[in-house]
C-alpha positions as semicolon CSV with decimal commas, in nm:
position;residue;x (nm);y (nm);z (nm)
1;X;1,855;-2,408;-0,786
2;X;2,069;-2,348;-0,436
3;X;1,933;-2,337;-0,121
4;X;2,087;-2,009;-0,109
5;X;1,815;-1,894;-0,385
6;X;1,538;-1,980;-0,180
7;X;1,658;-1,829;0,122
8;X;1,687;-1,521;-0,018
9;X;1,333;-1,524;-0,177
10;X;1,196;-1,610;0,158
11;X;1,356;-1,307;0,376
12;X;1,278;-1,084;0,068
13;X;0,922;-1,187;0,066
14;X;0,875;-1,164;0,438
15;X;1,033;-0,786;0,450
16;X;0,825;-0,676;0,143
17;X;0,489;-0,840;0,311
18;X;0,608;-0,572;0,580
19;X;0,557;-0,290;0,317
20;X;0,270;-0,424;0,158
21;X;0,095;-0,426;0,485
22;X;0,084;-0,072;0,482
23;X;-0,170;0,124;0,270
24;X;-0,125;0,076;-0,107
25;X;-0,077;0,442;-0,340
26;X;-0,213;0,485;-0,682
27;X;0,042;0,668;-0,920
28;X;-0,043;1,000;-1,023
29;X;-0,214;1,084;-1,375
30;X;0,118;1,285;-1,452
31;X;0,458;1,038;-1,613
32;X;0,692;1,155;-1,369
33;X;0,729;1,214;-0,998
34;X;0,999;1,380;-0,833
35;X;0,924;1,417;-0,417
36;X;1,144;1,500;-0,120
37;X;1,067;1,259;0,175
38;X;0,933;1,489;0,477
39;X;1,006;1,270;0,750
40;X;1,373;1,050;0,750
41;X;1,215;0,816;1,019
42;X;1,118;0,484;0,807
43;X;0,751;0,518;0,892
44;X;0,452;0,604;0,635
45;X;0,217;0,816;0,721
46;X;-0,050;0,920;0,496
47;X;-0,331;1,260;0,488
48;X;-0,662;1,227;0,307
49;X;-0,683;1,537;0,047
50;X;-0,957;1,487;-0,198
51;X;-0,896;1,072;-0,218
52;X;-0,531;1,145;-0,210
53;X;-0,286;1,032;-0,008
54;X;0,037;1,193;0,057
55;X;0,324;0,971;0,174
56;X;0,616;1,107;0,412
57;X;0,807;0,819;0,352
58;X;0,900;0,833;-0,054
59;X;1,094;0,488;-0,117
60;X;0,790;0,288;0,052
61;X;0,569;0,521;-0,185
62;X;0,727;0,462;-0,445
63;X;0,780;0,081;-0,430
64;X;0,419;0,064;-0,399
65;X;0,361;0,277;-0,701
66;X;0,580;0,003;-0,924
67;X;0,391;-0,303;-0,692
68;X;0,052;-0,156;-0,808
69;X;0,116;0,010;-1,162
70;X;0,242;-0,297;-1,247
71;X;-0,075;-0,472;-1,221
72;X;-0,213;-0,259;-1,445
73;X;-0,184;-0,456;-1,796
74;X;-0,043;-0,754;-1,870
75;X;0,283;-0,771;-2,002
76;X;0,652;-0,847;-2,078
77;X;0,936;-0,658;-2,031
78;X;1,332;-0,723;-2,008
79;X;1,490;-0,530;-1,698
80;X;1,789;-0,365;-1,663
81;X;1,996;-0,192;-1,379
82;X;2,302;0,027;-1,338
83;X;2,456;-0,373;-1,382
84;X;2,312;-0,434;-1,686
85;X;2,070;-0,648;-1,795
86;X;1,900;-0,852;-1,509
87;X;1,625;-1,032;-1,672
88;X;1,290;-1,069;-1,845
89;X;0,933;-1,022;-1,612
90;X;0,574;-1,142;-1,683
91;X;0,313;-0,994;-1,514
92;X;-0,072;-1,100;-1,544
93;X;-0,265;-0,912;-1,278
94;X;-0,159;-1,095;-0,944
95;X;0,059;-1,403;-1,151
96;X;0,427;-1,340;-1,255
97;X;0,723;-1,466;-1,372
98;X;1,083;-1,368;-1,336
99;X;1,365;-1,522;-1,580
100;X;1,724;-1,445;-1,490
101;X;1,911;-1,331;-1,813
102;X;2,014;-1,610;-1,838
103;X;1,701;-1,775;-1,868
104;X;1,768;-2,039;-1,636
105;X;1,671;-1,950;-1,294
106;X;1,295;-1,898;-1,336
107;X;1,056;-1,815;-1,083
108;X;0,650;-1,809;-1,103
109;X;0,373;-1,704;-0,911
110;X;0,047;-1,867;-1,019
111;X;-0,219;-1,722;-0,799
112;X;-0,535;-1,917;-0,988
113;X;-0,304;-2,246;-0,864
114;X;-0,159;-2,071;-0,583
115;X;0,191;-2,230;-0,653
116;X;0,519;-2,104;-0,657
117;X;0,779;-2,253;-0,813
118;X;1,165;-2,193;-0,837
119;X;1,258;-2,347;-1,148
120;X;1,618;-2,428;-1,278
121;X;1,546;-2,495;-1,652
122;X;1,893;-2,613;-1,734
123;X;1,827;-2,913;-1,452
124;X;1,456;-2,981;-1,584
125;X;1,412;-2,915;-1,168
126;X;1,174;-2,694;-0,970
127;X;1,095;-2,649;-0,605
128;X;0,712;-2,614;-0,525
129;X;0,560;-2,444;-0,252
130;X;0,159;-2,447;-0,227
131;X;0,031;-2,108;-0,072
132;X;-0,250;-2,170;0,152
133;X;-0,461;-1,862;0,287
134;X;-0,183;-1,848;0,580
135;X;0,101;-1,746;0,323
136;X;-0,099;-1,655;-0,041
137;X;-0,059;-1,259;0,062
138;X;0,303;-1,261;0,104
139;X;0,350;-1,411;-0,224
140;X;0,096;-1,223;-0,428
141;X;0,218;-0,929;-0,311
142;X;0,570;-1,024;-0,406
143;X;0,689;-0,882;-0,735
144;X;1,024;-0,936;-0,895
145;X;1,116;-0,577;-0,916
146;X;1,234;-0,720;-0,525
147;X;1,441;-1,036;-0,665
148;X;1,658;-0,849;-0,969
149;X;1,939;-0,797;-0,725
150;X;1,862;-1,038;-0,448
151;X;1,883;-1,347;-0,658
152;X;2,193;-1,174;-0,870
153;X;2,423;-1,332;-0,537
154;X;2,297;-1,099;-0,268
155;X;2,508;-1,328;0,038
156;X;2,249;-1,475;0,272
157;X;2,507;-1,428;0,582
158;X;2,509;-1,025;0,422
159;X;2,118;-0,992;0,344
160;X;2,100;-0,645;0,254
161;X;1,741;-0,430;0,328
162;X;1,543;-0,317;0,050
163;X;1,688;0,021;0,035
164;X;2,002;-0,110;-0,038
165;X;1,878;-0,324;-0,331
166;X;1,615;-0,124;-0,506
167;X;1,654;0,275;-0,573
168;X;1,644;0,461;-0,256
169;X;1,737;0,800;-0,074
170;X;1,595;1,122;-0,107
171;X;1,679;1,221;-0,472
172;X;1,426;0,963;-0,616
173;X;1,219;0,961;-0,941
174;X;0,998;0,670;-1,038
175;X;0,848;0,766;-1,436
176;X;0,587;0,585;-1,609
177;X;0,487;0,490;-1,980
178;X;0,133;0,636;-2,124
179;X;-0,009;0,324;-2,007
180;X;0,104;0,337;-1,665
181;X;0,357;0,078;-1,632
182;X;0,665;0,153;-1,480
183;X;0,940;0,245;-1,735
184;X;1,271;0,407;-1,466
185;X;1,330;0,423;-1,091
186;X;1,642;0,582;-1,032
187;X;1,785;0,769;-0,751
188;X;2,145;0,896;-0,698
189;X;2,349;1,024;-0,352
190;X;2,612;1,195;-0,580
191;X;2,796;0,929;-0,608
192;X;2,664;0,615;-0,666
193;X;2,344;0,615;-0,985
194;X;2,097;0,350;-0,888
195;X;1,823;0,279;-1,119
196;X;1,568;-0,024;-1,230
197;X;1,437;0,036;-1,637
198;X;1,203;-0,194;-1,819
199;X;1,206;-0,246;-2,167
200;X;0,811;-0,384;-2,299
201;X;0,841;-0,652;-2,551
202;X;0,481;-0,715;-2,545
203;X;0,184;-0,533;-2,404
204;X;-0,138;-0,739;-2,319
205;X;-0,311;-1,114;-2,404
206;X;0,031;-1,281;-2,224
207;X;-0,058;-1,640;-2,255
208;X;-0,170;-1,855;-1,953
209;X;0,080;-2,113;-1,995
210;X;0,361;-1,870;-1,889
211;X;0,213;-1,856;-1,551
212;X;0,200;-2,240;-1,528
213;X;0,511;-2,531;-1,467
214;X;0,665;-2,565;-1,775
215;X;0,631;-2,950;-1,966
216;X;0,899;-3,176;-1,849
217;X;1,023;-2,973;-1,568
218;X;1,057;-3,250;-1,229
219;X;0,959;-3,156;-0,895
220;X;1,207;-3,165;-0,641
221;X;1,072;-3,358;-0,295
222;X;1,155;-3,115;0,011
């Protein structure tokens, strides 16, 4: 896979350990929520109601909403954007997996190993990186919701923040299926519709070997 590929995975993970770092937000019991942000300044503050927390800042919210819900049950699910279809994501509690639509670029997140590996499938290649307890909480808080337009050919000399990848702005809705997985994060400034929808193709028991290095894939020296 390019250098370019890993670059981009590394700035993304660093700004999202940024967001992570803040406090985490369960979703709500109701499907849908539709908020105005009540503070522009990109800052989260939070109030204690009866163990709930009310965000100012609604893209951070929400991102954590999708981070979190999708921990929830194990699964797999194409994604698709505004672009089209982007790829297919496994998620197993704190391991995932990210296949371009293509299905070559892979990328995994094995948190009983804790490995990463960025995997071209068509080269039979991957690059490894071992997380030690210095770097495991930047990459198990990483989900691919933050790499379906990054590693789609985001320029690393025109890195582009989070809002500008993933749904942002103040006309936001994030909606969820009866199980509480994230189903459609969309927002829209009147002229441009963003959104992020996931399709489930299968719901629970997501076998372990789709967390681990595929047979006859070679590990590239660094």
């Amino acid at each position: 896979m390019p250098p370019i590929i890993i670059l981009i995975l590394a700035v993304l993970a660093l700004v999202l350990f940024d967001y992570t770092n803040h406090a985490v937000f369960s979703p709500e019991n109701e499907l849908s929520t539709k908020m105005k942000a009540e503070n522009p300044a990109k800052q989260l503050v939070t109030v204690n109601d009866n163990n709930i927390q009310k965000p100012t800042d609604l893209f951070n919210y929400q991102l954590n909403m999708v981070i979190k819900s999708a921990k929830k049950i194990p699964f797999k699910a194409s994604v698709t954007t505004e672009q089209g279809l982007k790829g297919y994501w496994f998620q197993s509690g704190d391991n995932c997996r990210f296949e371009d639509s293509s299905r070559i670029n892979i990328i995994i997140i094995n948190s009983s190993q804790m490995k990463l590996w960025v995997i071209n499938s068509e080269r039979k290649t991957a690059l490894e990186t071992q997380l030690d307890t210095s770097t495991v909480n930047y990459y198990l808080g990483l989900s691919p919701v933050l790499l379906i337009e990054g590693l789609s050919g985001t320029p690393i000399a025109n890195t582009k923040s989070l809002e500008e990848i993933l749904p942002s702005g103040s006309n936001l809705k994030l909606t969820f299926t009866k199980e509480g997985l994230p189903k459609r994060w969309e927002s829209s400034d009147g002229k441009t519709k963003r959104y992020i929808e996931w399709f489930y193709i299968q719901l629970g028991n997501i076998p372990r070997k789709e967390f681990e290095l595929p047979e006859g894939i070679n590990i590239l020296k660094q």
